[in-house]
C-alpha positions in Angstrom: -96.3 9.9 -137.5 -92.9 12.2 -137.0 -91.5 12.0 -133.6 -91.1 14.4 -131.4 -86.9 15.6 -132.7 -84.7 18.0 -130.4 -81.8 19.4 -132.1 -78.5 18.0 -130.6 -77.8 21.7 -129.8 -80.6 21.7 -127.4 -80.0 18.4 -126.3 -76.7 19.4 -125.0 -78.2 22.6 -123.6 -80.5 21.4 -121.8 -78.5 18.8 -120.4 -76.1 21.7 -118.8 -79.2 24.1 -117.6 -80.9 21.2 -115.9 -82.2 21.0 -113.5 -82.3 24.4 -112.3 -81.9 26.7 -114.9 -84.8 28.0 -117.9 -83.2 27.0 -121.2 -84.6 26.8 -125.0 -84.9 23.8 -127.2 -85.7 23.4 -130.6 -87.6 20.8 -132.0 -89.9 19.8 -135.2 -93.1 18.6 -133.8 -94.9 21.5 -135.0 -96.6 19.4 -138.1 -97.3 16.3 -135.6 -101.4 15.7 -136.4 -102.4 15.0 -133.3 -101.4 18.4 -132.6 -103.6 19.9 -134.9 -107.3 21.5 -133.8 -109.3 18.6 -135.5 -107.4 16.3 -133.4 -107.5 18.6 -130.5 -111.3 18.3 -130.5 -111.5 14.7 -130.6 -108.9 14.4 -128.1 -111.3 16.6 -125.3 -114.3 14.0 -126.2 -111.9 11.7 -124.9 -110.5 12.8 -122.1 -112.4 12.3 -118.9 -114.3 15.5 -118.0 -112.3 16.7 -115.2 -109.3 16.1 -117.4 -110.5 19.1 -119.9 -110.0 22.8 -117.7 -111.2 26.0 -119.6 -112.3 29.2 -119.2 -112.1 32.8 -120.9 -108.5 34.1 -121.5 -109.1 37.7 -120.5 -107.8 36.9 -116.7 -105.9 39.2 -114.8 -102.0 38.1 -113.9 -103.2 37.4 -110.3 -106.7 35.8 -109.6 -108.4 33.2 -107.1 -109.1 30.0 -108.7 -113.1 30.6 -107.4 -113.2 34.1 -108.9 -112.5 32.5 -112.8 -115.8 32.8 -114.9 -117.9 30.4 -115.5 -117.3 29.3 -119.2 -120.1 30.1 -122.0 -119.2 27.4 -124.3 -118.9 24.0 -123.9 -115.2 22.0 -124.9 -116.1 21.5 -128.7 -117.4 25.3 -129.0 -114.1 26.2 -127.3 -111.9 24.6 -129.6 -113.7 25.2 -133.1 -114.3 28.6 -132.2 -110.2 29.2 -130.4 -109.7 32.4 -132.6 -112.4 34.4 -132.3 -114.1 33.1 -128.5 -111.2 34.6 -125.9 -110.6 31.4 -124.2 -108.2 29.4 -122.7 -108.4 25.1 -122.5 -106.3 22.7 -120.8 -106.3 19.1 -122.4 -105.1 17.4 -119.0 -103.2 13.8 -118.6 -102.8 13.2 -122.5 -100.9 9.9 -121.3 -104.4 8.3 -120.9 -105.1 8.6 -124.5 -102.7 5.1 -125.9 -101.4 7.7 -129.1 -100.7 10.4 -126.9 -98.9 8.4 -124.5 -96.6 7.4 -126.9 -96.3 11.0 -127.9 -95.2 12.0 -124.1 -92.7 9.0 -124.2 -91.1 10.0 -127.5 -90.8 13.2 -126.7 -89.1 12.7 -123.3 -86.7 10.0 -124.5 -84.0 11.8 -126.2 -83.6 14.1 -122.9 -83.7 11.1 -120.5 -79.9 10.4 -120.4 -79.0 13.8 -119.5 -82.7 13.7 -116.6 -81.1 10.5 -115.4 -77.4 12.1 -114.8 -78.6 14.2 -112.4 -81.9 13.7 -110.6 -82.0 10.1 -111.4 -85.2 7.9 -112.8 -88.2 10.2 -114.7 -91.1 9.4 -112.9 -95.1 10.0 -113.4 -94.7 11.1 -116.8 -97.3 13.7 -118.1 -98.8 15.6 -120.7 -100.8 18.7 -121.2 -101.9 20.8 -124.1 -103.4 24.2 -123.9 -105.2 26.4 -126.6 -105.6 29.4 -126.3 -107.1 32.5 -128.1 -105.1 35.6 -129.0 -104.0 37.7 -126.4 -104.9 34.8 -123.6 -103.1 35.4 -120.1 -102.5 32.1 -118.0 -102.3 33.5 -114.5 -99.5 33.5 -111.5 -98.9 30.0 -111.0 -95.8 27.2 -110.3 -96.3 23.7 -111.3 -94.4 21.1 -108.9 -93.1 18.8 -112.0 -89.9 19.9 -114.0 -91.3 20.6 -117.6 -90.9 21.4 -121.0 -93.3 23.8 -123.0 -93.2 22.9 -127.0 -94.5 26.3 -128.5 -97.0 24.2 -131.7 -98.6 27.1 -133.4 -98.4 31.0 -132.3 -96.2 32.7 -129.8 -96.4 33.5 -126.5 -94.2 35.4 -124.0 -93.8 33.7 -120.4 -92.6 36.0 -117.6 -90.5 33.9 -115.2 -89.7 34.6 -111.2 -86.5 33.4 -109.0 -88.1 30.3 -107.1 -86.2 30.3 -104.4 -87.0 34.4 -103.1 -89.6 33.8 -100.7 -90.2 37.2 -100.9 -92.6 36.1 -103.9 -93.3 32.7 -102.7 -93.7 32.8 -98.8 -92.9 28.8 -97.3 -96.5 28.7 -95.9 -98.2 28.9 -99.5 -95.6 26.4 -100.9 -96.3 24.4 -97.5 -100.1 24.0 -98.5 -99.9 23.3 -101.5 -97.6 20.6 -100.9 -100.4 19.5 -98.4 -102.7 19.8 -101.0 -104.8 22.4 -99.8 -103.4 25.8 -102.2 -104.3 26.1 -105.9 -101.1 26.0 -107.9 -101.9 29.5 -109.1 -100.1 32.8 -106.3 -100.5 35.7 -104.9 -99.9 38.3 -107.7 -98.4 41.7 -106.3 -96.9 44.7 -108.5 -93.9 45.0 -106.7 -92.6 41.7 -107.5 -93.2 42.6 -111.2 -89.8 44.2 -111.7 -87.9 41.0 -110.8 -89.7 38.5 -113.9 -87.8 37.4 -116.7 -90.0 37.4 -119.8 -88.9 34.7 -122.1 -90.7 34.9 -126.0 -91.5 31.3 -127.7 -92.3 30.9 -131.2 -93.5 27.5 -133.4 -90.7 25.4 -133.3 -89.3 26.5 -130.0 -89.5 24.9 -126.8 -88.6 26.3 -122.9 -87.8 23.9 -119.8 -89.3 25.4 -116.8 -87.7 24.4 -113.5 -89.8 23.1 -110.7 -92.0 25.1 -109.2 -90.5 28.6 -110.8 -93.0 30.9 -110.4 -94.4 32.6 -113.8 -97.7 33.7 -116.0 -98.2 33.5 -119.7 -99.3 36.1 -122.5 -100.5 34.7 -125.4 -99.2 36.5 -128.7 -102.1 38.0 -131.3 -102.8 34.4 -133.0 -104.0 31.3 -131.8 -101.9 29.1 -129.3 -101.4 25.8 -129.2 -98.7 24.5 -126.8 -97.4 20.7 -125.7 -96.3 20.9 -121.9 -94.6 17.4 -120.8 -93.6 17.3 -117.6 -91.9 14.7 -115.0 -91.3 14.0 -111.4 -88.1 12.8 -110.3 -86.8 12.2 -106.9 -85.8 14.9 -105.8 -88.5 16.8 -106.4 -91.0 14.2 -104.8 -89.0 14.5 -101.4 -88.8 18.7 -102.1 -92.4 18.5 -101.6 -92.9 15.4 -98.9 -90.7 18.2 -96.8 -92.8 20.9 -97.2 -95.8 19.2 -96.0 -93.9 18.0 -93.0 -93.2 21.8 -92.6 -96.6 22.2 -92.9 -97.7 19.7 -90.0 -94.5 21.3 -88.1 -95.7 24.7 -88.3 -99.2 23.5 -86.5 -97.7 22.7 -83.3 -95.7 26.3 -83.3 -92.5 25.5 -84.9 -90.9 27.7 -87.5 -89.0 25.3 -89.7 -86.3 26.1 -92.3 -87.3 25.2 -95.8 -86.3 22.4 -97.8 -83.4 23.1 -100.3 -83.0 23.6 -103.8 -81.5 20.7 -106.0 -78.8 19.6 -105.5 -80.1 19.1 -101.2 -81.9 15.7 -101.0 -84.1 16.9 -98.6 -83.9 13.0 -97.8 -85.2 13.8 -93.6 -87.8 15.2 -93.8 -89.2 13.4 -96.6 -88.8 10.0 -95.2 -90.4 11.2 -91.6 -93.4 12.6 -93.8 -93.8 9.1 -95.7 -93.7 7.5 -92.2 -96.3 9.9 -91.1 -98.2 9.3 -93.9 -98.4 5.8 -93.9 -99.2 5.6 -90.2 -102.2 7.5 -90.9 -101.3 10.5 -88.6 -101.8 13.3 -91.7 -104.9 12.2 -91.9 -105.5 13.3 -88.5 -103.6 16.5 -88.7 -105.4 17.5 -92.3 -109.3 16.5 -90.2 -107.6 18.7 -87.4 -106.2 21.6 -89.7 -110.0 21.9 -91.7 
């Protein structure tokens, strides 16, 4: 099998944009078989069931998680079917499939130096593929893991936000789903619309997403099929260990300033949130909250 490859151009790209900034790769893993559908559909057989996400592609930009149809076909139908059904599938945790995991690891290694530099250890490695019909929109979302979107087959546009303007993202929404009570998917309003950046991807080309930049995906006219692998580091571990404790803060009627952007450690807060946590005291809080 061919490695994942990132030109030494996009190496050295990516290495200045990160952590913080959208930048495109390149890279030559569009041939890889088991990228390919007949692999795809053996690869959701083995996935646990909770692991494989899919529904039609038709979704308006902004929708609740609960309103998302009921899907007509089961995972198999989905996949043999991609071009003509109008659907979209998420292959979830790939790094629990021994071939894919090697895949993730591959993939990540030649960008691990320049992770390293800056945010220190890659941890909780993952991997995620989607397929998706022609014309499929992936909803308002941000995912908390910096991540890198390998465009296989087709093209897609993804329209990306500022995520620091909490004019888009208020701190309570990023508060509760730090606490594990928000879908990753957002609000969607038509005012913020003006300020997204649409960025196109083609076979071949790949786009590091920063954490928790907020954005939704159009699928192009063909088919889709797209590698996401993604990483915690950190940093971005204690980003979100404060928000919860803002979370908990704001209960008892305090307003507290939101955690920083890299490069702020946000080391406070996240260490009295651990403490919390392992004292058992968010338990209490989450029973009290619900």
């Amino acid at each position: 099998m061919t490695n994942t490859t990132f030109t030494p151009d996009s190496i050295a790209s990516f290495a200045e944009a990160y952590p913080e900034t959208p930048n495109k790769l390149r890279h030559d893993l569009c041939d890889h078989p088991l990228l390919q559908l007949p692999a795809l559909v053996e690869l959701a057989t083995q996935l646990r069931s909770d692991h494989v996400e899919y529904n039609q592609g038709d979704l308006p930009i902004g929708i609740n998680p609960k309103d998302v149809p009921k899907p007509t076909l089961d995972v198999e139908e989905t996949i043999r079917s991609i071009e003509e059904s109008g659907s979209w599938m998420a292959l979830k945790f790939i790094e629990n499939i021994p071939e894919y995991q090697k895949l993730l690891v591959d993939t990540l290694s030649a960008i691990e130096p320049a992770v390293r530099g800056k945010t220190g250890e890659m941890i909780k490695l993952e991997g995620f593929i989607f397929v998706s019909s022609p014309g499929a929109v992936t909803p308002f979302h941000f995912d908390p893991e910096h991540n890198i979107l390998l465009q296989i087959r087709g093209n897609k546009v993804l329209t990306m936000f500022p995520a620091e303007d909490e004019n888009i993202v208020p701190p309570q929404d990023h508060e509760s789903f730090a606490y594990g009570e928000h879908h990753r998917n957002l609000e969607w309003r038509d005012d913020i619309s003006a300020l997204g950046s649409p960025m196109a991807l083609t076979a071949g080309e790949a786009l590091f997403v920063p954490v928790k930049m907020p954005h939704w995906v159009q699928n192009g006219p063909d088919v889709s099929i797209s590698l996401s692998v993604t990483w915690r580091s950190e940093w971005s571990v204690a980003e979100s260990d404060a928000r919860a404790l803002n979370a908990l803060l704001r209960q008892v009627g305090i307003s507290p300033a939101a955690p920083g952007r890299w490069p702020a450690n946000n080391a406070g807060k996240s260490i009295a949130f651990r403490a919390l946590r392992k004292a058992g005291i968010t338990k209490v809080a989450r029973s009290m909250m619900s």
